[in-house]
C-alpha positions as CSV (number, residue, x, y, z in Angstrom):
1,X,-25.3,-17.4,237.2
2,X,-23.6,-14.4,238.1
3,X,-26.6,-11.8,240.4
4,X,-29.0,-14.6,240.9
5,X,-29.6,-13.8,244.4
6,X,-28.2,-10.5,245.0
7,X,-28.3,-9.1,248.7
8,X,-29.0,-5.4,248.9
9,X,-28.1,-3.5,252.5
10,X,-29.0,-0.6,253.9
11,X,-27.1,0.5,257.2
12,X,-28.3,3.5,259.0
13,X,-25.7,5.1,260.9
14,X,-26.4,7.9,263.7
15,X,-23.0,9.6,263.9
16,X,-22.0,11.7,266.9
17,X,-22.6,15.1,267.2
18,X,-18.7,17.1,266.0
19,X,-18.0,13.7,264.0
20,X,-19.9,13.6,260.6
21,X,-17.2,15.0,258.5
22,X,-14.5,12.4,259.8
23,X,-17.0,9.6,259.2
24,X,-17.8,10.9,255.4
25,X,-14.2,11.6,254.6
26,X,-13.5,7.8,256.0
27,X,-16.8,6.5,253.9
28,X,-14.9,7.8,250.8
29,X,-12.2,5.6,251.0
30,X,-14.4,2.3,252.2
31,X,-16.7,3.2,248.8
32,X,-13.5,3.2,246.7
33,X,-12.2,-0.2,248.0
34,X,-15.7,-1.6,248.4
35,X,-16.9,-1.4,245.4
36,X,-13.4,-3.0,243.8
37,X,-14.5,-6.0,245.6
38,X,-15.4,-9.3,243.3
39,X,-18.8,-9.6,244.9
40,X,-20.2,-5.7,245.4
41,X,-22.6,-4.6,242.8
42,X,-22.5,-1.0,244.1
43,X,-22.1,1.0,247.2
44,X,-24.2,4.2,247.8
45,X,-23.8,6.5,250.8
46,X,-26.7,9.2,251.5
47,X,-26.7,11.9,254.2
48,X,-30.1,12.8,255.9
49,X,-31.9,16.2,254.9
50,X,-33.1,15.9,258.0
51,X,-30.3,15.2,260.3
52,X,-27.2,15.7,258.6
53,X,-25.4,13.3,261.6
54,X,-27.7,10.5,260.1
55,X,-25.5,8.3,257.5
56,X,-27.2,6.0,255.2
57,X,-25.5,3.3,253.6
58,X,-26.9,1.4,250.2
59,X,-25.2,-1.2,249.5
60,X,-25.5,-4.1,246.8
61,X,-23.4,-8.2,246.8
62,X,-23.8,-10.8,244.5
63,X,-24.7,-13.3,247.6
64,X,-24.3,-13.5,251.7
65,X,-20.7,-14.7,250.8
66,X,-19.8,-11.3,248.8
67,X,-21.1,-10.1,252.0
68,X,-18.9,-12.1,254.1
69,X,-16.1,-11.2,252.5
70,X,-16.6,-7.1,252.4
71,X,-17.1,-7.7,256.5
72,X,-13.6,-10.2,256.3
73,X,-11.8,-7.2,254.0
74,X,-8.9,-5.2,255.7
75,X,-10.6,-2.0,254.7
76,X,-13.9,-2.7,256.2
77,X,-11.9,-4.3,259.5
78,X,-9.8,-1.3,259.7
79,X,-12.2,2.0,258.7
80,X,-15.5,0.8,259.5
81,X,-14.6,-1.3,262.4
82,X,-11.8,0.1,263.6
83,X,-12.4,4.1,263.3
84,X,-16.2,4.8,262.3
85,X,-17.8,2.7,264.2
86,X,-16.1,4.3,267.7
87,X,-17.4,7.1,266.3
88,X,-21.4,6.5,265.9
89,X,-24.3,7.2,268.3
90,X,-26.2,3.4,266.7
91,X,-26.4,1.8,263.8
92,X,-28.6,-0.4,262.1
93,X,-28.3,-2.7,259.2
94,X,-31.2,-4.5,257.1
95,X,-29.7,-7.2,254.4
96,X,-33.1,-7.3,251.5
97,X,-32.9,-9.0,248.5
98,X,-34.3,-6.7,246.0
99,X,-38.2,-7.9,244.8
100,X,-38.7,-7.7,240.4
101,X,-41.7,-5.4,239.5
């Protein structure tokens, strides 16, 4: 049964100072391919009010291997890998599975 055991992610990225703009305009692009992805539910991103440098990502997968398979994808292997993550301070990603009230 199809979102049985949905995965939701949240990934805080601290971006370096002078790079936030680059990182967002890169985060368009990994949004638009992400969320054409079999597995993704949906795929949020959210800039501090605080601290505009801080990037946080909300992100929702069928099931680990939806996961797997956005971390396997040529997008995520080329932006996010390849050119954002040069660009952050830290990161920090928490996988939840969402709890029915």
């Amino acid at each position: 049964m199809k979102n049985q055991n949905p995965i939701h992610v949240f990934a805080t990225w601290k971006v370096k100072e002078g790079s936030v703009e680059s990182v967002l305009a890169l985060l368009e692009t990994v949004s638009a391919e992400s969320v054409k992805e079999p597995g993704n539910l949906f795929y949020s991103i959210h800039q501090s009010i605080a601290d505009t440098n801080t990037i946080v990502l909300f992100e929702g997968y069928e099931n680990e291997a939806a996961i797997d398979e956005h971390r396997d994808s040529a997008h995520y292997k080329d932006l996010v890998v390849g050119k954002i993550l040069p660009l952050l301070d830290s990161r920090a990603v928490v996988l939840t599975k969402p709890i029915g009230v």
